[in-house]
Residue frames relative to the residue before (quaternion, step in Angstrom):
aa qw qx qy qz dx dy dz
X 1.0000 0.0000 0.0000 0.0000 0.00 0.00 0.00
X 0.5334 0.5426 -0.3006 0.5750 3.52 0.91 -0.93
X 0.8819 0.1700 -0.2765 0.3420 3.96 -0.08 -0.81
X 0.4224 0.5882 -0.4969 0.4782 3.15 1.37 0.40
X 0.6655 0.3957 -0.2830 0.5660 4.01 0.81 -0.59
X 0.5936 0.3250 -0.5507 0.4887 3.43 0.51 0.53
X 0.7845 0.3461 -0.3554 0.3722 3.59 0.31 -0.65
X 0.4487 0.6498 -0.4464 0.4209 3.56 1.25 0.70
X 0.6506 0.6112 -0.0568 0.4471 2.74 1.39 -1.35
X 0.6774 0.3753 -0.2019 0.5996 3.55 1.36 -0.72
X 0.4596 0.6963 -0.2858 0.4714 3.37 1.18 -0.72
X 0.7009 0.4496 -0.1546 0.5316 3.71 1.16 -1.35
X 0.7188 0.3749 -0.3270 0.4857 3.34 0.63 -1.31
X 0.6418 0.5664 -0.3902 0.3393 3.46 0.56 -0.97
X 0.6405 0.4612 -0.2688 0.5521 3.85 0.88 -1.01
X 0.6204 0.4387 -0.4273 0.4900 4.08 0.76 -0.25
X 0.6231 0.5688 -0.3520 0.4053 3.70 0.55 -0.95
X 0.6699 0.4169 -0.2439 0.5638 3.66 1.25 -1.94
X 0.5837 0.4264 -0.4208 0.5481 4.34 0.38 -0.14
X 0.8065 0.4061 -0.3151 0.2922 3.67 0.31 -0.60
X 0.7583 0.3518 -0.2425 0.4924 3.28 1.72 -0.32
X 0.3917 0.6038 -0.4482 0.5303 3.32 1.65 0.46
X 0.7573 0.4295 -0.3157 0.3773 3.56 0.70 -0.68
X 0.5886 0.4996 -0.4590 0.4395 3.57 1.36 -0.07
X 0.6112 -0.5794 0.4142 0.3452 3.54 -1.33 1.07
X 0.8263 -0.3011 0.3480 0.3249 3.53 -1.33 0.57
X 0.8670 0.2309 0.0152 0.4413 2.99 -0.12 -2.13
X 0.4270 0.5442 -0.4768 0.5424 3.56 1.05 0.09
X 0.6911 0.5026 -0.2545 0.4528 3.84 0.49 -1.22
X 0.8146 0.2259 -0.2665 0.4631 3.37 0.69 -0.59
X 0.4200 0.6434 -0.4981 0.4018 4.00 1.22 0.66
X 0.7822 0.4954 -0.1123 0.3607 2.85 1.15 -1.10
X 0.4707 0.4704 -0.4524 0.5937 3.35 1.89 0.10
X 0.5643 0.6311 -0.4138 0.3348 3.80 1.04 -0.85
X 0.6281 0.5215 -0.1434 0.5595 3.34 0.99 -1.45
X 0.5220 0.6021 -0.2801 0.5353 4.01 0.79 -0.34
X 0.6750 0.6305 -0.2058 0.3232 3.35 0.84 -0.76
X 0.3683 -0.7123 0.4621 0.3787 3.75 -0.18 0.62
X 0.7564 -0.1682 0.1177 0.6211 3.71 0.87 -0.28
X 0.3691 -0.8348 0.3925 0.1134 3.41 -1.87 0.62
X 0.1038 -0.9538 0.1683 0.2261 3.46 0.06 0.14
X 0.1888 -0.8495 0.4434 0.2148 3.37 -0.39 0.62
X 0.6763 -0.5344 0.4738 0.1804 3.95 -0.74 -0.60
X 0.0710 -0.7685 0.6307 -0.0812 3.70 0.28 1.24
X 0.5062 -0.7823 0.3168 0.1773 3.34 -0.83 1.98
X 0.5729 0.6027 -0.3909 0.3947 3.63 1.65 -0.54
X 0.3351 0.6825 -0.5350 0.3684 3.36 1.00 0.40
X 0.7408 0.2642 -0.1117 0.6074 3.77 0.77 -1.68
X 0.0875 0.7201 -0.6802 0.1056 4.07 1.16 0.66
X 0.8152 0.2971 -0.3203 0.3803 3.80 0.06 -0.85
X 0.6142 0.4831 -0.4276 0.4545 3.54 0.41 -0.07
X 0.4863 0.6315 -0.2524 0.5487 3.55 1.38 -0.45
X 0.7315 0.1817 -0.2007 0.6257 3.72 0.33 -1.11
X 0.6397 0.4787 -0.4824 0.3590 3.68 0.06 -0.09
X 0.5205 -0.5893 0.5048 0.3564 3.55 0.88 -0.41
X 0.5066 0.7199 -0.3922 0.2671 3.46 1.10 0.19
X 0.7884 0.2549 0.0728 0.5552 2.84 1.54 -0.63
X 0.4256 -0.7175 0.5470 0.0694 3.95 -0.34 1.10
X 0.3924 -0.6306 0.5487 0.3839 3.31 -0.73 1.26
X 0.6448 0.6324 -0.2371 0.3579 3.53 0.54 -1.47
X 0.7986 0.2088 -0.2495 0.5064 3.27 0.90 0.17
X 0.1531 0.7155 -0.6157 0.2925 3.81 1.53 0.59
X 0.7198 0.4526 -0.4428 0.2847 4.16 -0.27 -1.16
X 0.6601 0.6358 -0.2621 0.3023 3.08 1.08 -1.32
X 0.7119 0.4100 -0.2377 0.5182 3.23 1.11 -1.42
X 0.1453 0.8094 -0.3604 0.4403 3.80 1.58 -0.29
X 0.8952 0.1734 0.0490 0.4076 3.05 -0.96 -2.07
X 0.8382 0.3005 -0.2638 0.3708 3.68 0.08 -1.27
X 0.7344 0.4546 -0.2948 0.4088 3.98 1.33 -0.64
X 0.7626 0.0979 -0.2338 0.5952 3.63 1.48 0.04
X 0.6192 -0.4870 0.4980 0.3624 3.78 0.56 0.80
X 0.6729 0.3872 -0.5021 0.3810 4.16 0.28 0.65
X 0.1827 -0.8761 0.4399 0.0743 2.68 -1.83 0.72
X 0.4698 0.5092 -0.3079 0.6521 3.02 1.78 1.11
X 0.2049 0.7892 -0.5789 0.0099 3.37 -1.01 0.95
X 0.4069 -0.6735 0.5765 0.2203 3.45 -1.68 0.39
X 0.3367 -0.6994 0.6227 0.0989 3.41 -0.64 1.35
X 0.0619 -0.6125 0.7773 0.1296 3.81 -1.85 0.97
X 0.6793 -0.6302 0.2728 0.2589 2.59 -1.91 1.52
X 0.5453 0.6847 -0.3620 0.3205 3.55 1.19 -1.46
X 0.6781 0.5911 -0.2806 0.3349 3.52 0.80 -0.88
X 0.6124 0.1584 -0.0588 0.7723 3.85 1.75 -0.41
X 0.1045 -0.8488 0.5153 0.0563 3.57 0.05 0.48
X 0.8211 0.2502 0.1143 0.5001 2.61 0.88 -1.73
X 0.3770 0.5550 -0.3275 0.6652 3.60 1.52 1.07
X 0.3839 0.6119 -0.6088 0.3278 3.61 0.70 0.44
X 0.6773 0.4921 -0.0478 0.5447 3.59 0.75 -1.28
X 0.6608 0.4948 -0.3055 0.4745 4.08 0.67 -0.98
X 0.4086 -0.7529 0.5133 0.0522 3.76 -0.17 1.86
X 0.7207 0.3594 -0.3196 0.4993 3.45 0.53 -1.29
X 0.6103 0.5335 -0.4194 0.4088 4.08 0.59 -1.06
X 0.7266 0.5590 -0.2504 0.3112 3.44 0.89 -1.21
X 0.3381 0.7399 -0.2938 0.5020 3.09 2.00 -1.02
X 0.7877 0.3904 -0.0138 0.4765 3.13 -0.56 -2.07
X 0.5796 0.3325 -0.4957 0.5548 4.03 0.42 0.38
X 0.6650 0.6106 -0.2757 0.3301 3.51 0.68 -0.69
X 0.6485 0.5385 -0.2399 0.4816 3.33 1.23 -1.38
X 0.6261 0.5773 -0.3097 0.4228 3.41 0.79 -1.56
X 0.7933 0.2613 -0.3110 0.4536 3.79 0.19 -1.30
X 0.7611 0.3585 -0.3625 0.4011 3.78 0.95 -0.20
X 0.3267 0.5356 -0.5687 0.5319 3.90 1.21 0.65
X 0.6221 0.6620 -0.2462 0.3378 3.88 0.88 -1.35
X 0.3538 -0.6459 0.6371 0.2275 3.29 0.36 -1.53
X 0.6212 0.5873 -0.3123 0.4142 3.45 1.59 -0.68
X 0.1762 -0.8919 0.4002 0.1153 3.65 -1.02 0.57
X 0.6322 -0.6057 0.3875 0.2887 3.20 -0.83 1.40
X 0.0746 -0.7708 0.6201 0.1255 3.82 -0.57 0.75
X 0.7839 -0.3153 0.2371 0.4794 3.64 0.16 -1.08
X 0.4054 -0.5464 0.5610 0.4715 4.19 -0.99 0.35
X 0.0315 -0.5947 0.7490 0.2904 3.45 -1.72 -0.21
X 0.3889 -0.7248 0.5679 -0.0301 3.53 -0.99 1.86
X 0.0384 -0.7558 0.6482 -0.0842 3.42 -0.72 1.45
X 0.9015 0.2772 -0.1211 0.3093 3.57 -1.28 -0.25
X 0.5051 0.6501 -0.3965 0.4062 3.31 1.12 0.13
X 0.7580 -0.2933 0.2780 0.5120 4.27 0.60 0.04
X 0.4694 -0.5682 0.6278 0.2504 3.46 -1.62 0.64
X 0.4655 -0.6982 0.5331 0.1076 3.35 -0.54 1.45
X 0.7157 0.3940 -0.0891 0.5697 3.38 0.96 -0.90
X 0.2684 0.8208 -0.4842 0.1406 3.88 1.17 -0.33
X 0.6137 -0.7081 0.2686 0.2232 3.91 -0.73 -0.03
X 0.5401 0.5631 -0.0991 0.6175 2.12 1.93 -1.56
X 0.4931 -0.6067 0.5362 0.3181 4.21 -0.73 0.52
X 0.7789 0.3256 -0.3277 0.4241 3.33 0.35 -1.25
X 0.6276 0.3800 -0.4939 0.4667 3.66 0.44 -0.52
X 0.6801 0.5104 -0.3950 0.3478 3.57 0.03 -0.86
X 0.6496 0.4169 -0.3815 0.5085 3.63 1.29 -0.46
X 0.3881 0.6669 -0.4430 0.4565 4.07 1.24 -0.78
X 0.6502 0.5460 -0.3273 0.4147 3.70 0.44 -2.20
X 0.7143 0.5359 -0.2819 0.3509 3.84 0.32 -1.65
X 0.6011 0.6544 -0.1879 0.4185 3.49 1.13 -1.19
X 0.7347 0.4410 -0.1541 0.4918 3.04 0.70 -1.66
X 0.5896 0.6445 -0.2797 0.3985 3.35 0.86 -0.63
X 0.3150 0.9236 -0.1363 0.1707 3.92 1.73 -0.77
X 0.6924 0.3684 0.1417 0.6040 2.18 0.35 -2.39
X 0.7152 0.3725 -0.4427 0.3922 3.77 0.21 -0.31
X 0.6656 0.5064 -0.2825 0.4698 3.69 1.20 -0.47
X 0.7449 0.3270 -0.3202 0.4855 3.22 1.42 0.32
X 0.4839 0.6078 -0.4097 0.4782 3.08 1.53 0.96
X 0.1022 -0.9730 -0.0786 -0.1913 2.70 1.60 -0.57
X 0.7431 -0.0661 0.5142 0.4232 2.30 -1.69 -2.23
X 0.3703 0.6802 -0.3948 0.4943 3.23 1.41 0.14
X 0.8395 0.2809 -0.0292 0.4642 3.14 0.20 -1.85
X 0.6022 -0.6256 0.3715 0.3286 3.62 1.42 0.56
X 0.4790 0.6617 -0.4632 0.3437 3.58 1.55 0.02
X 0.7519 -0.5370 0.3312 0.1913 3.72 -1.17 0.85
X 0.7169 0.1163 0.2577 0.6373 2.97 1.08 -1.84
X 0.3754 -0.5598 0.7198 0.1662 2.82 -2.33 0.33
X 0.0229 0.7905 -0.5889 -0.1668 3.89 -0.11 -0.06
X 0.0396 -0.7595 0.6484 -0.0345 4.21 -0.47 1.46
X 0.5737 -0.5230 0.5457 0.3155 3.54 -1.51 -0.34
X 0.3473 -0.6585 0.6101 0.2712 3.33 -1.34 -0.28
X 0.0859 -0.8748 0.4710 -0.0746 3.21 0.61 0.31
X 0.5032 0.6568 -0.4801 0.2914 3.56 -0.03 0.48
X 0.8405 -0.3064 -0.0363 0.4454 3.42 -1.66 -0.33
X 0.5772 -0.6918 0.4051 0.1553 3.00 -1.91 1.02
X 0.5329 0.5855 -0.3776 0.4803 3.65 1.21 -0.34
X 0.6117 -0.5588 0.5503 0.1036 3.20 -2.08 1.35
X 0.5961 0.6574 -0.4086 0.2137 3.58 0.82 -0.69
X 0.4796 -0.4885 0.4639 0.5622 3.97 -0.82 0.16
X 0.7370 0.3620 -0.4449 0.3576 4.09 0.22 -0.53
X 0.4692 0.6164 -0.4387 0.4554 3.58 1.23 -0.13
X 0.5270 0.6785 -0.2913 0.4207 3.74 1.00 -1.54
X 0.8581 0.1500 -0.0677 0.4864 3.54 -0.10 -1.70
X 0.5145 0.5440 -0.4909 0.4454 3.92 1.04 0.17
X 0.5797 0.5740 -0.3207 0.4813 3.75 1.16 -0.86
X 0.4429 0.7890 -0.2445 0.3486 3.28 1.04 -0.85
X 0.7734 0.3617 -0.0224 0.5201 2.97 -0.02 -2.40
X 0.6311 0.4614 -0.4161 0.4643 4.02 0.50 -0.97
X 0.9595 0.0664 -0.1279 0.2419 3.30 -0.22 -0.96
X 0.3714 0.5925 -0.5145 0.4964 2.68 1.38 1.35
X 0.4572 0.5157 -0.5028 0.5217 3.70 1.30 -0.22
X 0.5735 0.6407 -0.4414 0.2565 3.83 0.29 -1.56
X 0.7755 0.3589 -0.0671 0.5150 3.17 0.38 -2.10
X 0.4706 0.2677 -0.5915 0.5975 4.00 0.09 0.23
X 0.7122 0.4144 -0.5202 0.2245 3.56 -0.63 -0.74
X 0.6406 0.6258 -0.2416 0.3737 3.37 0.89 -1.52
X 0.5578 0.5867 -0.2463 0.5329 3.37 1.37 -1.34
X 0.5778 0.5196 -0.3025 0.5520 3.59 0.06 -1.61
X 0.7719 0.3536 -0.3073 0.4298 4.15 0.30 -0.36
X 0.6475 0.5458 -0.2470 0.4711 3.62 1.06 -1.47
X 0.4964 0.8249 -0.1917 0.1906 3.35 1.30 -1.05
X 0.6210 0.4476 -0.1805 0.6175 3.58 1.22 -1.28
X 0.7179 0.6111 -0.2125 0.2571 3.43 0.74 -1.32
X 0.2033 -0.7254 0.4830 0.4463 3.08 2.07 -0.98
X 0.3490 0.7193 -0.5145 0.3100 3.47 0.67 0.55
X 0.1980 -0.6136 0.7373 0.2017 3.99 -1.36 0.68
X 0.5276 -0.5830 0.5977 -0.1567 2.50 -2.57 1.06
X 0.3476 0.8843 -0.2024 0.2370 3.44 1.29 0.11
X 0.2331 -0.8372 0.4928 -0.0440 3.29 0.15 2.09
X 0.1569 -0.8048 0.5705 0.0477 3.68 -0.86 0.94
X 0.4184 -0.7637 0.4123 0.2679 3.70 -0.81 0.62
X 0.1954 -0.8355 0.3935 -0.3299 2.29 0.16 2.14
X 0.5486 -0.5662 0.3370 0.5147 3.76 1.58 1.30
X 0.5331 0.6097 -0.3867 0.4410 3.46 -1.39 0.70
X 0.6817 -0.3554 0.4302 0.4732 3.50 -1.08 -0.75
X 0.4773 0.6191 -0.4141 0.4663 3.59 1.65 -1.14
X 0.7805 0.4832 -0.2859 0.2749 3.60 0.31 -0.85
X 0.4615 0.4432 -0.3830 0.6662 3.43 1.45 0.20
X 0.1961 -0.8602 0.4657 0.0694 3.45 -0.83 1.78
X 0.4880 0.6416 -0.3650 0.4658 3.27 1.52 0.38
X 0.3931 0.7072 -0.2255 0.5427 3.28 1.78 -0.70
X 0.8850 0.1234 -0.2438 0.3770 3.23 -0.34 -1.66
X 0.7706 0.5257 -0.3257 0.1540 3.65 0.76 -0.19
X 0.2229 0.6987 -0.4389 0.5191 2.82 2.38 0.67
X 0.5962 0.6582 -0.2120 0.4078 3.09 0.77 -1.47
X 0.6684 0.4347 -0.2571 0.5461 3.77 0.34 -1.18
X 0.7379 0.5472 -0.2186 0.3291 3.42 0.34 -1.36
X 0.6968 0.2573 -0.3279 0.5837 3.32 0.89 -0.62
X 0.4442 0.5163 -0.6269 0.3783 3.50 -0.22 0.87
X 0.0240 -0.8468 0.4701 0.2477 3.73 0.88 -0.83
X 0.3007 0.7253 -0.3787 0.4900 3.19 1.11 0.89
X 0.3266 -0.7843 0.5051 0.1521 3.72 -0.10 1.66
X 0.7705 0.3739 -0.2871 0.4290 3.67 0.62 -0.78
X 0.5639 0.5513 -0.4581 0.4101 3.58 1.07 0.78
X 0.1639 0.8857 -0.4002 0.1688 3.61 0.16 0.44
X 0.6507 -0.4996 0.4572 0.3435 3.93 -1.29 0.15
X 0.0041 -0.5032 0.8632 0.0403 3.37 -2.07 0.59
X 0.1238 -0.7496 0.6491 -0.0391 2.95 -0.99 1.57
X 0.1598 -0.8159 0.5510 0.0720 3.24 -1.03 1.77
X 0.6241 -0.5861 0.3392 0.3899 3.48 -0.99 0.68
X 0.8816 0.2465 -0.1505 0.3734 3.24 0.98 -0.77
X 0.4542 0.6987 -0.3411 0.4349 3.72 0.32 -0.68
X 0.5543 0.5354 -0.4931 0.4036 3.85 0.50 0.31
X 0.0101 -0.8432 0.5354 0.0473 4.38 0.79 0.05
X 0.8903 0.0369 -0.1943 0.4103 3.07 0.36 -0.27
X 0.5874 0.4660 -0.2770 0.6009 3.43 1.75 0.67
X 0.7556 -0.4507 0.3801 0.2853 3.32 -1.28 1.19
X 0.0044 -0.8017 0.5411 0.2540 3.67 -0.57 0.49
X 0.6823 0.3461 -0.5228 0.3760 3.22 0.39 -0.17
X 0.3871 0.4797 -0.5769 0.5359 4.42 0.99 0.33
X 0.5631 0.5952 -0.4325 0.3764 3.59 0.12 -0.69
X 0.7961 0.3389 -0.1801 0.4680 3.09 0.02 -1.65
X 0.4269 0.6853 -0.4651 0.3629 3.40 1.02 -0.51
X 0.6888 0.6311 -0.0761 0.3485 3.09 0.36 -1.68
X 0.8086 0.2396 -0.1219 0.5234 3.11 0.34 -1.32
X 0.5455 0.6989 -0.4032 0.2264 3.96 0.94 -0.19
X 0.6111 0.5921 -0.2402 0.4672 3.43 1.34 -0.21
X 0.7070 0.2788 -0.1810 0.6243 3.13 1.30 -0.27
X 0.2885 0.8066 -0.4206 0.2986 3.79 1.22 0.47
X 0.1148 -0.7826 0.6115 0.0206 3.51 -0.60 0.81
X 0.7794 0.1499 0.1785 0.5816 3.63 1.23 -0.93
X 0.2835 -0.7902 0.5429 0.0224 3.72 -0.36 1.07
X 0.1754 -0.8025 0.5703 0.0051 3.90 -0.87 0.70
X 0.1299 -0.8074 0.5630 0.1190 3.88 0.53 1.33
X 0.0470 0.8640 -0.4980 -0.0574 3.53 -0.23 0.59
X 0.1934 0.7206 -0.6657 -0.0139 3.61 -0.10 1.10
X 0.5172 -0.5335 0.6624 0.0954 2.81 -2.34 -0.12
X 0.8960 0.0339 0.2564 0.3610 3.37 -0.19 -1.28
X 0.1183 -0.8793 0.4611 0.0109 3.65 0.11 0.24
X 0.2518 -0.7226 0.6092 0.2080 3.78 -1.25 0.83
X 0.7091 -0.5521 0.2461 0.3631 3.16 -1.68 -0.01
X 0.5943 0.4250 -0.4591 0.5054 3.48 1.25 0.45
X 0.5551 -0.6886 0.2443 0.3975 3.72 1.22 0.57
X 0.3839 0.7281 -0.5045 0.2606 3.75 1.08 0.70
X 0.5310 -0.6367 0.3760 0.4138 3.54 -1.02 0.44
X 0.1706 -0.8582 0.3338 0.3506 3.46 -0.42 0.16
X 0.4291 0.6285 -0.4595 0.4580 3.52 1.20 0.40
X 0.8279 0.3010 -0.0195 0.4728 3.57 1.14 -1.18
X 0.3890 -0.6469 0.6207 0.2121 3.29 -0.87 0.46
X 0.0290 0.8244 -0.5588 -0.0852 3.86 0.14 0.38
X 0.4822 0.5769 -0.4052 0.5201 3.63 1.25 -0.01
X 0.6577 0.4818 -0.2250 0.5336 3.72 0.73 -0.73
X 0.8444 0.3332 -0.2065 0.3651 3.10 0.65 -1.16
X 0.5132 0.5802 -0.2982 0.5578 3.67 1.50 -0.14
X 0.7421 0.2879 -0.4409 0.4148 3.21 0.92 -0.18
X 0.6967 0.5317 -0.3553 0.3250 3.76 0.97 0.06
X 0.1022 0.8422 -0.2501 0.4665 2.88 2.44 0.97
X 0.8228 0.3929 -0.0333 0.4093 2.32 -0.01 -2.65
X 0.6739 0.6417 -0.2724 0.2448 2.91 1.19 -1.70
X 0.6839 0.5464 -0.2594 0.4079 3.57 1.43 -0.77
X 0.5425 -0.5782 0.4893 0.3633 3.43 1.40 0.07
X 0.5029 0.5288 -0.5043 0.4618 3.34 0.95 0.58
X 0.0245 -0.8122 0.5782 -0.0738 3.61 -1.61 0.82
X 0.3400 0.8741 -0.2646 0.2244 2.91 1.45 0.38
X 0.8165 -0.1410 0.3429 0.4426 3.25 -0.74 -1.42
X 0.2149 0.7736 -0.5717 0.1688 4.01 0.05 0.37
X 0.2318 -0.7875 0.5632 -0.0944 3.40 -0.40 2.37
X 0.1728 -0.8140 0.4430 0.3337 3.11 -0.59 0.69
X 0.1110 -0.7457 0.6316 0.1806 4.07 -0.70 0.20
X 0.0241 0.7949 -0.5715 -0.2024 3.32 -0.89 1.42
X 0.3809 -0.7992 0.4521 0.1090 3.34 -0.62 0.38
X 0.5433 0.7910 -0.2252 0.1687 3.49 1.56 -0.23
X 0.3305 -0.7250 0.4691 0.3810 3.60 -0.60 -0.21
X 0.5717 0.6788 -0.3781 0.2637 3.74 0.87 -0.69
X 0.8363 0.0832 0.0411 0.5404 3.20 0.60 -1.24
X 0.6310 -0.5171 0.3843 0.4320 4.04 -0.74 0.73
X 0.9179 -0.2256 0.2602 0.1973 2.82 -1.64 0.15
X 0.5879 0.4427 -0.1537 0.6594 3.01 0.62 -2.24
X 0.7301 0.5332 -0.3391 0.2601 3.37 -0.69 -1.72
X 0.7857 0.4604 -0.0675 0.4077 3.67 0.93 -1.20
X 0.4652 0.6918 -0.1152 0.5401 2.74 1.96 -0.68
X 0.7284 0.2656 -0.0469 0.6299 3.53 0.82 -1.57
X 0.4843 0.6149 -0.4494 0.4305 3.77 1.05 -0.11
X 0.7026 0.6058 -0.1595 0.3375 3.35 0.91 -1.36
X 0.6333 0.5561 -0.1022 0.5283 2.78 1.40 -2.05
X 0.7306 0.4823 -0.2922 0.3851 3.83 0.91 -0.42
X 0.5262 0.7414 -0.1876 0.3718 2.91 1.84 -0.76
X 0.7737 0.3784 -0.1029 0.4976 2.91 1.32 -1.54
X 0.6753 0.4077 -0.4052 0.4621 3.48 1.06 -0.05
X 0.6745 0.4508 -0.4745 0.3415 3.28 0.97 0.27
X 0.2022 0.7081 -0.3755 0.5627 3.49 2.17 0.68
X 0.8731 0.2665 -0.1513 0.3792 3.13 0.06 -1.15
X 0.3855 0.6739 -0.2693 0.5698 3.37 1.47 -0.03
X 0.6786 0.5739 -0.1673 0.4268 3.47 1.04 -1.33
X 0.7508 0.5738 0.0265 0.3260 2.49 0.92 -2.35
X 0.5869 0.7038 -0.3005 0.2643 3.14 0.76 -1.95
């Protein structure tokens, strides 16, 4: 008698639980695994850099190939790839439609060529800040988060080289900030060879701007002659945007330059849940191939992780 009233009793609860989640909407159910998620990822276009400079590929179409050929829906646009479209309304337009006809979401530009943020000279180093503008108001256009620039500045190894690099391109980026700022725009410097690549460096560096919306994209790799996972260490507290750099890949599909188990957990470990782009960078296997290598990597991270 007793186990017949428990399985009445489960019988009830069980049929209230299966009525209560049948009655939540679909897409509510599946935000809320999204949101569940130790972190998300999206896709930094220098992955498909060569299909890109070959003409194989159309910036204007990057979301597309994005979403339907690897199953993301979040990407990071480089500048080199629309140079001249920082300023071009209708082009900007028409990036905009595509990723929002898509579903696909704008994450951040990474900004090249445009000045040494950190430069010596004042006037160039102001020129660098300028130039830098027009890409933060593209942007915010396209609903992207960030800008992601360089420090760039002096080239010598010495300790007075160290804390002189410092001061320059820590003026740059407050300035640049001090602009992005109203906009609700991020600032967001990646180690990116240089002094950038010493992660104790850049986050002195960040810091003395005092300027929350300046901040770090830590890349897995780019640290040569510094520690990457210290590196990332370093720079994870002040992280606005993650960089999954892989390369290569064994036969059980790990990177082999990187530990991405190791590193994903000093990610997580920072309370960070954001954004995590992959950049492959490799030589073994194509694009795609390296692309979805990466992308497998990390969900079997998060899988780990979660």
């Amino acid at each position: 008698m007793i186990h017949h009233f428990y399985r009445r009793d489960f019988i009830s609860t069980a049929s209230a639980g299966l009525g209560a989640a049948l009655a939540i909407p679909k897409t509510d159910l599946f935000a809320q695994a999204e949101k569940a998620k130790p972190f998300k990822i999206s896709l930094a276009q220098w992955s498909l850099h060569k299909s890109l400079q070959q003409k194989k590929l159309d910036n204007l179409d990057f979301a597309k190939v994005t979403k339907e050929k690897f199953g993301i829906e979040a990407v990071e646009y480089v500048n080199q790839f629309f140079k001249d479209k920082a300023k071009d309304a209708t082009y900007l337009a028409e990036m905009k439609k595509r990723t929002s006809d898509l579903g696909v979401t704008n994450v951040l530009i990474m900004v090249d060529g445009e000045g040494a943020l950190g430069d010596m000279d004042e006037q160039k180093r102001t020129k660098a800040v300028e130039n830098h503008y027009k890409w933060v108001d593209a942007a915010k256009y396209l609903g992207c988060h960030s800008i992601r620039v360089n420090a760039e500045t002096v080239k010598g190894k010495t300790p007075e080289d160290y804390e002189e690099g410092k001061k320059l391109a820590s003026d740059g980026l407050r300035r640049l900030s001090e602009y992005a700022k109203p906009l609700n725009m991020n600032v967001i410097v990646e180690n990116h060879g240089g002094w950038s690549s010493n992660g104790k460096w850049l986050s002195e560096t960040i810091r003395m701007t005092g300027l929350a919306n300046c901040g770090t994209l830590p890349d897995f790799g780019n640290f040569y002659e510094y520690d990457r996972y210290q590196g990332v260490t370093d720079m994870m507290p002040l992280a606005k945007a993650v960089s999954a750099k892989s390369y290569d890949f064994d036969v059980e599909g790990n990177d082999t330059k990187t530990d991405f188990m190791k590193m994903m957990k000093i990610v997580l470990d920072a309370n960070y849940h954001g954004w995590v782009g992959i950049e492959y960078e490799g030589s073994k296997l194509s694009e795609d191939e390296g692309i979805l290598a990466t992308k497998k990597l990390l969900e079997k991270c998060m899988a780990a992780l979660g």
